[in-house]
N, C-alpha and C positions, 0 to 999 in steps of 0.2 A: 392766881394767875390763869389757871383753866377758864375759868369762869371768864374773865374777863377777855380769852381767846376765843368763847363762845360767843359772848355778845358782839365782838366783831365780824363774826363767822355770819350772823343771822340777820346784821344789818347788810354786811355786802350781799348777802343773797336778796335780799329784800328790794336793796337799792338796785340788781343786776336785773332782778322783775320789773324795774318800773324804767331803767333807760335800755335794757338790750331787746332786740328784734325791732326795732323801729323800720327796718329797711321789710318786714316779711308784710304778709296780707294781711285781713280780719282774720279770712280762716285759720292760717297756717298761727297765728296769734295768738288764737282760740283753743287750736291744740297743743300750745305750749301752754297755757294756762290750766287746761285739764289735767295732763302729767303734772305739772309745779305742784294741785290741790286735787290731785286724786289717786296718789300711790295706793294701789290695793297691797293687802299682807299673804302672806303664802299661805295661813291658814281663814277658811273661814266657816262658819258654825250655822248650819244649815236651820234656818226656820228665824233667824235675827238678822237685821238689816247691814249690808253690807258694809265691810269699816271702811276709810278712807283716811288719811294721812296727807299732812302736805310736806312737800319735798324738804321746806326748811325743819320743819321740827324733824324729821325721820335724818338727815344730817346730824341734828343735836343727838339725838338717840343712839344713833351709832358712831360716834367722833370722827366723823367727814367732814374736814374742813372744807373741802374744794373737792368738786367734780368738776366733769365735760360730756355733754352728750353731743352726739350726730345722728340722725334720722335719715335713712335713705331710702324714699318712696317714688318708684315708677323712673328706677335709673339714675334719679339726681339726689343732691342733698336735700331732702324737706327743710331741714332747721338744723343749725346748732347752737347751742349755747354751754359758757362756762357760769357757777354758781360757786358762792365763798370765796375762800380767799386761796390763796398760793403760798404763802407765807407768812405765819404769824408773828412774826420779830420783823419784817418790813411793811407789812400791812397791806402788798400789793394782791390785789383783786385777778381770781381767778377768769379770763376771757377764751373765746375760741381760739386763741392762737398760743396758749399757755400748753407746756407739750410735758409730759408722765412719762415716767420709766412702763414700759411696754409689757415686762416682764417676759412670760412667755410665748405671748401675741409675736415675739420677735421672732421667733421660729417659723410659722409661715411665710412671713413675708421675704428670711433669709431662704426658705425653700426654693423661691420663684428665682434666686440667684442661680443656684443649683440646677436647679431644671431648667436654666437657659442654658446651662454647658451641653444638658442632655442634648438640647433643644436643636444647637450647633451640632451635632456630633464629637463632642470631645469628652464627653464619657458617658460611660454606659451605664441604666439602670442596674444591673443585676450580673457587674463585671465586681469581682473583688477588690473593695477599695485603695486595698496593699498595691491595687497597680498603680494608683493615681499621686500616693502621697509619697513623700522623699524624703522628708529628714526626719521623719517618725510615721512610725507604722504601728498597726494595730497588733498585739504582741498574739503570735500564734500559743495555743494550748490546744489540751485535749477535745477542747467543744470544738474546735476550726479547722479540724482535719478533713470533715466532707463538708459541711458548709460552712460557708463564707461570709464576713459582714462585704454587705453589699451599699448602692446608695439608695438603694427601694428601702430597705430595713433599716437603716438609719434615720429617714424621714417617715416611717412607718412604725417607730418604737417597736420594731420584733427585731434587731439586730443581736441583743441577747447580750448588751451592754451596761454597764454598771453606770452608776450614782445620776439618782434621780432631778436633783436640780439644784442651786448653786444660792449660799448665803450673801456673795458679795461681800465688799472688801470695805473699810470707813476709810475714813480722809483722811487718816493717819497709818493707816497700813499700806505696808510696799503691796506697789498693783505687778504681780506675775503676767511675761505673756505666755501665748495659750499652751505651749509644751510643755513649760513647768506645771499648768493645769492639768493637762492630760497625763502628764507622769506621777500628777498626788503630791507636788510639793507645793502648791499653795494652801488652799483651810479647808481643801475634799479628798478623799481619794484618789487613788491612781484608776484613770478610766482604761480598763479592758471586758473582753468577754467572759461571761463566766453562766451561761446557760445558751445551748444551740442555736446558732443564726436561725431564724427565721420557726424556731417552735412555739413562741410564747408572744406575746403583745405585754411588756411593761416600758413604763414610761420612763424617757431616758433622757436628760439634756445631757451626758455623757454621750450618748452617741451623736447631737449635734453638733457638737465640740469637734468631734471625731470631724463631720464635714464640711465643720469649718475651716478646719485645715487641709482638707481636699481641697474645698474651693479657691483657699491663700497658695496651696501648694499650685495645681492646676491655673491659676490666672496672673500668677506671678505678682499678685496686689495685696495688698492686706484688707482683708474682708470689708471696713468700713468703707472704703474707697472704691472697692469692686460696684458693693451695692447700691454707694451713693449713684455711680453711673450709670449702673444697668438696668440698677429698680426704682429708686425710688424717684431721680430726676424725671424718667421717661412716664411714672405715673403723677407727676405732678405734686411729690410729697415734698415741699418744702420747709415743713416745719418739720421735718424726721432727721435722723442722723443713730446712727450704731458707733458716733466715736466714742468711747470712751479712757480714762476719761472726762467727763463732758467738757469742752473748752470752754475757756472764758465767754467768748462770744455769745454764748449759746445757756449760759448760767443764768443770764435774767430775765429770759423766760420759760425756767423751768419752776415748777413746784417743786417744794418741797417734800418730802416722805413724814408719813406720823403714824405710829404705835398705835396698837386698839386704846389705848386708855387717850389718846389725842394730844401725847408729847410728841416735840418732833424729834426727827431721828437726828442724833448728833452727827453735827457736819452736815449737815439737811437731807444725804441720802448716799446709799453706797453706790459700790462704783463694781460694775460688771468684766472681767478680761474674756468674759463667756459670750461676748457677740452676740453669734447666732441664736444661743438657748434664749437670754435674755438682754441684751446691749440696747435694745432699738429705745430712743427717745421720741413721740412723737403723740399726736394729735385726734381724737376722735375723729374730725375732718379729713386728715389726710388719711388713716385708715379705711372709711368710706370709702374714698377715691380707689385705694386698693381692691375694696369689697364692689364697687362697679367695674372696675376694669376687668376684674374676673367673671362676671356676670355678664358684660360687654364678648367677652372675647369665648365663653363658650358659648356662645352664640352667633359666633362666628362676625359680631362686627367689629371688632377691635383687635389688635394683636400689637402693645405699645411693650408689651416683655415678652409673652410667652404666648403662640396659634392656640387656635381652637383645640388639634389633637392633642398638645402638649397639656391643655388645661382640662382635657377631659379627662388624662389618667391622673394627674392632683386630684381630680375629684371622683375618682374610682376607689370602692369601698377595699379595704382590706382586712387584717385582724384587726377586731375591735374596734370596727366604724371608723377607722381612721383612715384619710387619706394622703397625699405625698405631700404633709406641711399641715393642712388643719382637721380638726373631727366633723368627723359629716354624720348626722342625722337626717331624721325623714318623719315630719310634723305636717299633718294637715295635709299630707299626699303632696307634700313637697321638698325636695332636698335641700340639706341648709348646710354650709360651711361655716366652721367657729372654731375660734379658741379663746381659751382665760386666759389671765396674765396675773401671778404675782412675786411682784420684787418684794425687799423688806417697805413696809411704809407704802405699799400702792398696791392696789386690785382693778383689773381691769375685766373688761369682757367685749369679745368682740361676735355677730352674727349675720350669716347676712342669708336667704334665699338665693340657691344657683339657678334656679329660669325662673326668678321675679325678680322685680326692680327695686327689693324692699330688701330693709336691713336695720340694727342695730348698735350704736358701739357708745360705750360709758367704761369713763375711766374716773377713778379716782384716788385721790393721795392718800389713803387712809389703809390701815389693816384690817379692819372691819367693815370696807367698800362691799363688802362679797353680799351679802344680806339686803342694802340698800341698792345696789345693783338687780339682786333678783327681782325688787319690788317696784323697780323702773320697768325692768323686761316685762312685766308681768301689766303693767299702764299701759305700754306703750303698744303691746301687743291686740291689747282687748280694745283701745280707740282706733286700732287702722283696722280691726277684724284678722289678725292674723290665726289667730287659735292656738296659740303656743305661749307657752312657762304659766297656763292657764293654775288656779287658784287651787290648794286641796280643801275639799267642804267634808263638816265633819257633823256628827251631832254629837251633842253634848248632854249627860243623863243628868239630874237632879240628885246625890247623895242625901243619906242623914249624917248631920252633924256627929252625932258617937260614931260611925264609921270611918269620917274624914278623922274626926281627933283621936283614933285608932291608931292612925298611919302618922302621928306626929311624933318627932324625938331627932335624936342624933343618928344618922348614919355613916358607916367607913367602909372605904374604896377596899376591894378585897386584895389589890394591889398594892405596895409602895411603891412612892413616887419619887424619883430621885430628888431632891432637895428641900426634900419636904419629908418625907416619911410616910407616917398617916395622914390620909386624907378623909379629913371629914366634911360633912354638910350637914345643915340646918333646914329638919323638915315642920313648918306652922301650918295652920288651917287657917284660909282666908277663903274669901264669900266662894260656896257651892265649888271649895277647891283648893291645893296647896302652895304654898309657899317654898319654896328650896332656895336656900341661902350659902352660897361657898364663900367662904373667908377667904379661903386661898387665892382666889382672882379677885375678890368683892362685886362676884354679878349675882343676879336674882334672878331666877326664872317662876313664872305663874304656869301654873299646870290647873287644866280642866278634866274632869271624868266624861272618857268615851263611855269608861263600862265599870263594874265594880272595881276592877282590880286596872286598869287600864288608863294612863292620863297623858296628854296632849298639851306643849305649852302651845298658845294659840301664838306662840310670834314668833316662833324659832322654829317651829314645827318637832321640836325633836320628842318622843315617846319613853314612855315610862310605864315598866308593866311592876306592880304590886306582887312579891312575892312572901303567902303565907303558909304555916303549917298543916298537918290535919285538923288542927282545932278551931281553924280560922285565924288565927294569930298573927299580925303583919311581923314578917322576919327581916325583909331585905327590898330591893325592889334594882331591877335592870334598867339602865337608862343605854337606850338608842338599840337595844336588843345586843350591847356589848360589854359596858361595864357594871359591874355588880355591887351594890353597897349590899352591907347584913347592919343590921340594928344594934345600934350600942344601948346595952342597957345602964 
């Protein structure tokens, strides 16, 4: 049955190459044709001719049934297109108007809700949110005695918040709304404080939860509806929606969700009561639109949600490169706003430049999107000249064969693993390099020699250092510079 989910998968993309963009130019044509057959790999191997991948096999490879890309160069959309399918039990073809669970992409753009209250005056960044909320509050303890969860540090992950982000709920489990979420009785914890407002930077959709209920408390709407209003209509997202969950209406043009091994998720995909962290449905294209409009309006020529000043402090750095809704870095002496997104069965990635007219966003239905996503970002960036998610180049030494078949045998995780026990792996010698085989997932990784003791899978990029005795004797070896196998003899 897989199989035969693939060959569907690699003709719609095939077919979606030869009838979509008819309405674009030569050139703009031209460079979808480059990204479709020239995904570059994260790693590559200095002194050998550069790899290149085309989109359809590098989908097979990682079980992606269906993506969406949007392209936005010099303020407008360059391109979008969808590839694969949406669903493989109806066989419909994924298109630009086919709309992904957001995952945590949903968080910015519920920010811009938020910050239009500021925006108004009806609340204050760095007023204690206990003033805004009314029929549940944020439970005081010992951390909250001199500071405060505030809504800067809520939208800044340092409010010092508990549980990091949400499994979602299947089609047959009761959907909690968000109090019983924030009280710990749906399938997470109870969200409160439990390390001092504002000393740390860790990642919380607990604390968006928290202002999503400011926002429901405060505007008297229930957040899907606030938002529909005040963000996404006024930015043009029509294919967007935080209902969940998802209505009929709106069921047959969504994708579907799928597992790294490329089953799909039963019931097609879970169902969010977490909104703000992760609830948004919606579209590379309409995203875009979000990603110019903030581009537009620090600039001072737009303000369709939030002024120039309002959009300058979202995009003011704070702990840990983050600003009031997305992570800002600075590539190529230019500032950029992003965030990732993953629900179960979707990976998304959102990018854009704040004073260029250029940007990124790829969404896909799959759990292993994250990989084929980086090696779109990595296309797409090196054909407009951007300089960013640029390629790591390595060189690769020549061993002798008695030294590689040194390093062959069984190794075990120094670890147990809950449901499994010991974990083993299967280390062989294959050309100028090794083999590692885990039974326990059924993947394979190819590792090359940086240095004697030192290897590099060229596609994953993850590292592997050779640990031996005095006597030179392979004992164990560290993969990622974290987990440790020792050699079963």
């Amino acid at each position: 049955m897989k199989k035969f989910h693939l060959i569907i998968i690699l003709f719609l993309t095939l077919f979606g190459n030869a009838a979509c963009g008819q309405n674009y130019t030569p050139d703009v044509l031209n460079e979808i044709r480059m990204v479709e057959n020239g995904l570059i790999p994260g790693i590559l191997v200095k002194g050998e001719p550069e790899k290149r991948y085309t989109l359809t096999e590098r989908m097979a490879f990682y079980n992606v049934p269906g993506l969406s890309i949007a392209v936005i160069r010099d303020g407008k959309i360059r391109w979008a297109k969808g590839y694969g399918i949406a669903n493989t039990r109806t066989g419909k073809a994924v298109d630009v108007n086919t709309i992904f669970q957001a995952g945590s992409i949903s968080k910015p753009l519920a920010a811009l809700g938020a910050l239009l209250l500021v925006q108004e005056g009806k609340v204050d960044l760095d007023t204690d949110v206990n003033t805004y909320l009314k029929t549940w509050k944020v439970p005081e303890n010992e951390f909250t005695k001199t500071e405060k969860v505030t809504l800067r540090r809520l939208l800044t992950h340092s409010a010092g918040m508990t549980v990091h982000g949400f499994p979602g709920y299947g089609y047959l489990d009761k959907f909690p709304d968000i109090e019983t979420v924030l009280n710990g009785k749906g399938n997470t914890p109870a969200i409160f404080v439990d390390v001092v407002p504002g000393t740390i930077w860790r990642y919380s959709g607990g604390g968006y939860t928290v202002m999503e209920k400011m926002v429901e408390d405060m505007t008297g709407m229930p957040l899907e509806k606030y938002l529909a209003k005040k963000v996404l209509r006024p930015l043009g997202m029509k294919n967007s929606t935080y209902e969940q969950p998802l209505p009929k209406k709106r069921s047959k043009q969504a994708s579907a969700a799928y597992h790294g091994d490329g089953e799909i998720v039963e019931g097609l995909w879970h169902n969010y009561p977490e909104q703000a962290a992760a609830g948004l449905w919606t579209t590379p294209s309409d995203l875009a639109r979000y990603c110019i409009e903030i581009q537009e309006a620090l600039a001072g020529k737009s303000h369709k949600v939030l002024n120039q000043e309002t959009v300058g402090k979202m995009l003011t750095k704070h702990l840990s490169n983050w600003g009031l809704g997305p992570s800002l870095r600075w590539d190529a002496d230019s500032l950029i706003f992003q965030h990732g997104g993953k629900n179960e069965g979707f990976t998304n990635n959102m990018m854009a430049f704040a004073r260029r007219g250029d940007g990124l966003i790829v969404m896909t239905s799959a759990d292993r999107g994250g990989d084929l996503i980086a090696e779109i970002n990595r296309t797409v960036s090196k054909l407009y000249g951007w300089n960013v998610y640029n390629p790591k180049v390595i060189e690769v030494i020549r061993l002798e064969e008695n030294d590689l078949a040194a390093m062959a045998g069984k190794y075990k995780l120094t670890e147990q693993v809950p449901g499994i026990g010991d974990y083993l792996v299967d280390v062989t010698v294959e050309d100028n390099g090794l083999k590692v085989f885990d039974p326990n997932n059924n993947e394979t990784n190819h590792l090359k020699p940086a240095a004697k003791d030192k290897f590099t899978d060229l596609n994953t990029g993850d590292e592997v250092v050779i640990k031996m005795d005095a006597d030179g004797k392979v004992t164990g070896f560290v993969w990622n510079g974290r987990f440790e196998f020792l050699r079963v003899e």
